[in-house]
C-alpha positions, 0 to 999 in steps of 0.5 A: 206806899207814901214813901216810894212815891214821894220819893219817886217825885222828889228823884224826878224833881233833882233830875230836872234840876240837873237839866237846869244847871251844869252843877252838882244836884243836891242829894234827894231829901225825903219828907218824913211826913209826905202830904202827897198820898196815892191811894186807890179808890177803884179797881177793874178786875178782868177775871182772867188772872196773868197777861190779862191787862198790861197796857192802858191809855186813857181818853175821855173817860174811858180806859183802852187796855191790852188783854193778852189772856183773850187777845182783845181789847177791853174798854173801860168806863170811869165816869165812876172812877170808884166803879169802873166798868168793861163798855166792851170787850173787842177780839184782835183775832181777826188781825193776828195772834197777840195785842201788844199795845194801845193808845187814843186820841179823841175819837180813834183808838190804835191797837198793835197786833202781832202776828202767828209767827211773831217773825211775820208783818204785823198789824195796826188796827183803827178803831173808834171809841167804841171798838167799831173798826176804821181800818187795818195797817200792815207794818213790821215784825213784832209792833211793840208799841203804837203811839199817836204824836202830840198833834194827832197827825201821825202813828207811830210804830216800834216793831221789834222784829225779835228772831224767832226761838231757834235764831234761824228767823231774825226779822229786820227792826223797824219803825213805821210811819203812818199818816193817821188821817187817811185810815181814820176815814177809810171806813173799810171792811176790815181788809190790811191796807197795803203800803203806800205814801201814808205808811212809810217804814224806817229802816236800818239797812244803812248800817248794813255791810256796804251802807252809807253809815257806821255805827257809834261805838258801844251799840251792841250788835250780837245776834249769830249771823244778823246784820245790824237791820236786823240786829236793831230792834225797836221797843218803845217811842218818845215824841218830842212835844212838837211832834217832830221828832222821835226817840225809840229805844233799842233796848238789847243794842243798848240804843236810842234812834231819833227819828223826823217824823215828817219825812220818816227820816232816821236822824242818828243813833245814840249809844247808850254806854255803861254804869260803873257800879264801883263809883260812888253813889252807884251801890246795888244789893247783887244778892236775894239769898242773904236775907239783907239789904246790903247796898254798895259798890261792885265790880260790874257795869251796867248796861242801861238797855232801857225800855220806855222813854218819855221826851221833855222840853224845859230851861230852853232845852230838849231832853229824853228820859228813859227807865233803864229796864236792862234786857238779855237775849234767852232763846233756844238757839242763842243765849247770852246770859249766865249767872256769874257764879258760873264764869270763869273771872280773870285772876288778875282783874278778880283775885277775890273771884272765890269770895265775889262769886258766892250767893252772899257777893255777886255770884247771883247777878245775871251777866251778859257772856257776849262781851267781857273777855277781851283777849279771848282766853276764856276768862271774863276780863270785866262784866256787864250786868243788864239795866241801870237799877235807875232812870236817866235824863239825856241831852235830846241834841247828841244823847249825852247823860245829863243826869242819872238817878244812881242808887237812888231807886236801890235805896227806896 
C-alpha cells in the first residue's frame, strides 16, 4: 500500500516540475523507506453490495454520496472520522431514474440525475445539507458531472448526451450553465425550473455541417449518422481556480472543450492526440494470459480519451491535468472495439502479425476498428488502443502535452 502511494506523490511532483522548466524531468526516485503512510481508519459501508457508492464530496464534516443501488443520496456524518455514520439517506425518484454525481458548497448540495430514457433531459436537484429540497433544474441528456466553481457563484454540468443502445437515438452534448444563487433561494416545492437567464446550455451546433467553426484534426467524430453535436459528449469538468474558465473533457472524441463560464461561451476545443507506445519510456504489459509482468514497447498508439481533469496554476502559468481513462463505444447497433487477436494486420506494417497477435504479445488488447485502415483494403494499416496507461499535464492556453507520466504508472 506504501509504495504506490508514495509513488503516485512522487509522479505528480516530476509532472509539475516539467511545468516549471522546458528541460528534461529527472526520472522518478522511489523512497525504499517512504514515511508517508495512507492508512484506514474507518469505513462506511451501505450494505447494498456494487453501484451502491461511487462519488463522494466532502463538506464540513459530512460526506455527500451517490447511491445508484437505490438512486438516492446517503449523507454521511464523520465528526467521528472512525465511525462514520448515514444522517440520512434522500431518494432521487421523484427527479428520474439514476444519480450520477454529487458536490457542496457551504450549505447546498447539487445532485445530477438521469432520466428514463437516458436519452431525455435530465435534472439538477438543490438540496440543503440536510437532503431538504431548494429546487430542481432541467438541463441535458445524460448529467455525468455537476460541480460547483471555486467562488460558489455557478453550477456546472457535463451532460453526455450518450445514444441509446440501438444508436437510432443520439441526444446532443452539452454543458449547462447555472447561476446557483437564484435556485438556492427558490424554495420551491420541487417542480423543474424551466430554461431562462439563469440556465444557459453550451452547445456544439457550431461544428455542425454549415456552422461557423471546424474542428482541429484528431477529434474523432464516429457515431453512424451524428453530427458533431451530437457526437461531442461531455464527461467531466475542471474549473480553473478563479472560476473563469472550464475544461470538460470528451472522452470517446478524444477532446477537451474550454468553456468561459461567465458568458456560457465555448472558447475552442483541443484535441488530444495520441501515444507512441513504441518510444521509450512508454512500455505496457499488453497481456493478462502470460502470468508475467512483461513491460516494453509495441506497435500501438494510445489514444488518451481521458475521464476526469483537475486545473492548476502555478510558475505563472495555467495547466489541466487529466487521467487518461480510454474509452470505447459498445452498444447494440454500433460498436467499434475488437481484440486485436481478431484483425486482419497489414503484412507490411506487421510482418510479424502471427507472433504479435498471440495471447503472449498483443493479440489480447482491446483496439478501436474506427480508425487504422487508411487505404480501405480491410487490413489494419496501424492501431489504436483505448487510454494512455498514464496521467498528463497540458498547457491551459492551447492544450499542448506539457508532460506525460509514460510507463510510470505500468511499472508501480
Amino acid at each position: 500500500m506504501r509504495r504506490p502511494i508514495v509513488a503516485v506523490l512522487a509522479l505528480a511532483a516530476a509532472g509539475l516540475a516539467a511545468c516549471e522548466t522546458t528541460q528534461p524531468v529527472d526520472p522518478v526516485v522511489i523512497p525504499a523507506d517512504p514515511a508517508v503512510v495512507f492508512e484506514p481508519i474507518g469505513r462506511y459501508d451501505t450494505g447494498l453490495g456494487e453501484s451502491a457508492a461511487e462519488i463522494a464530496t466532502y463538506e464540513d464534516g459530512r460526506a455527500y454520496v451517490t447511491n445508484a443501488a437505490e438512486n438516492a443520496l446517503d449523507i454521511v456524518d464523520l465528526a467521528d472520522p472512525t465511525e462514520p455514520a448515514l444522517i440520512e439517506r434522500v431518494s432521487m425518484e421523484r427527479y428520474g431514474a439514476g444519480i450520477n454525481s454529487v458536490d457542496a458548497k457551504g450549505d447546498v448540495v447539487v445532485v445530477a440525475v438521469e432520466a428514463d430514457p437516458k436519452t431525455d433531459p435530465g435534472t439538477v436537484v438543490f438540496l440543503d445539507r440536510d437532503g431538504a429540497l431548494l429546487s430542481s433544474v432541467r438541463v441535458g441528456a445524460l448529467p455525468d458531472m455537476v460541480t460547483f466553481t471555486p467562488d460558489g457563484r455557478y453550477v456546472l454540468v457535463a451532460n453526455e448526451g450518450e445514444p441509446n443502445d440501438d444508436y437510432d437515438v443520439d441526444p446532443e452534448g452539452t454543458i449547462t450553465v447555472i447561476t446557483a444563487q437564484p435556485f438556492i433561494e427558490a424554495g420551491t416545492d420541487g417542480a423543474t425550473t424551466s430554461a431562462n437567464e439563469f440556465v444557459r446550455t453550451v452547445d456544439f451546433r457550431a461544428y455542425d455541417p454549415g456552422g461557423t467553426r471546424a474542428l482541429p484534426a484528431g477529434v474523432r467524430i464516429y457515431g453512424p449518422g451524428a453530427t458533431p453535436s451530437q457526437d461531442l459528449e461531455p464527461e467531466y469538468i475542471g474549473v480553473s481556480g478563479d472560476s473563469r474558465n472550464a475544461y470538460v473533457t470528451l472522452q470517446e472524441n478524444n477532446a477537451v472543450a474550454v468553456i468561459d463560464v461567465a458568458t456560457a461561451r465555448l472558447v475552442r476545443i483541443d484535441a488530444l492526440g495520441t501515444k507512441d507506445h513504441m518510444v521509450a519510456g512508454n512500455g505496457l504489459d499488453p497481456s493478462d494470459r502470460d502470468d508475467a509482468i512483461a513491460i516494453a514497447n509495441w506497435p500501438v498508439n494510445g489514444v488518451f480519451e481521458p475521464d476526469s481533469i483537475a486545473v492548476a496554476d502555478l510558475a505563472g502559468g495555467r495547466y489541466y491535468l487529466t487521467a487518461n481513462e480510454g474509452d470505447t463505444r459498445d452498444y447494440d447497433g454500433f460498436g467499434e472495439e475488437e481484440r486485436i487477436k481478431d484483425l486482419e494486420l497489414d503484412p507490411t506494417n506487421f510482418p510479424d502479425a502471427e507472433a504479435l497477435q498471440s495471447d503472449e504479445q498483443i493479440g489480447r488488447l482491446t483496439a478501436t476498428v474506427v480508425n487504422g485502415d487508411v487505404d480501405d483494403d480491410g487490413d489494419y494499416d496501424f492501431l489504436e488502443i483505448p487510454g494512455g496507461r498514464s496521467f498528463t499535464i497540458r498547457s491551459a492556453k492551447d492544450g499542448r502535452r506539457v508532460w506525460d507520466s509514460g510507463d510510470h504508472l505500468e511499472q508501480l
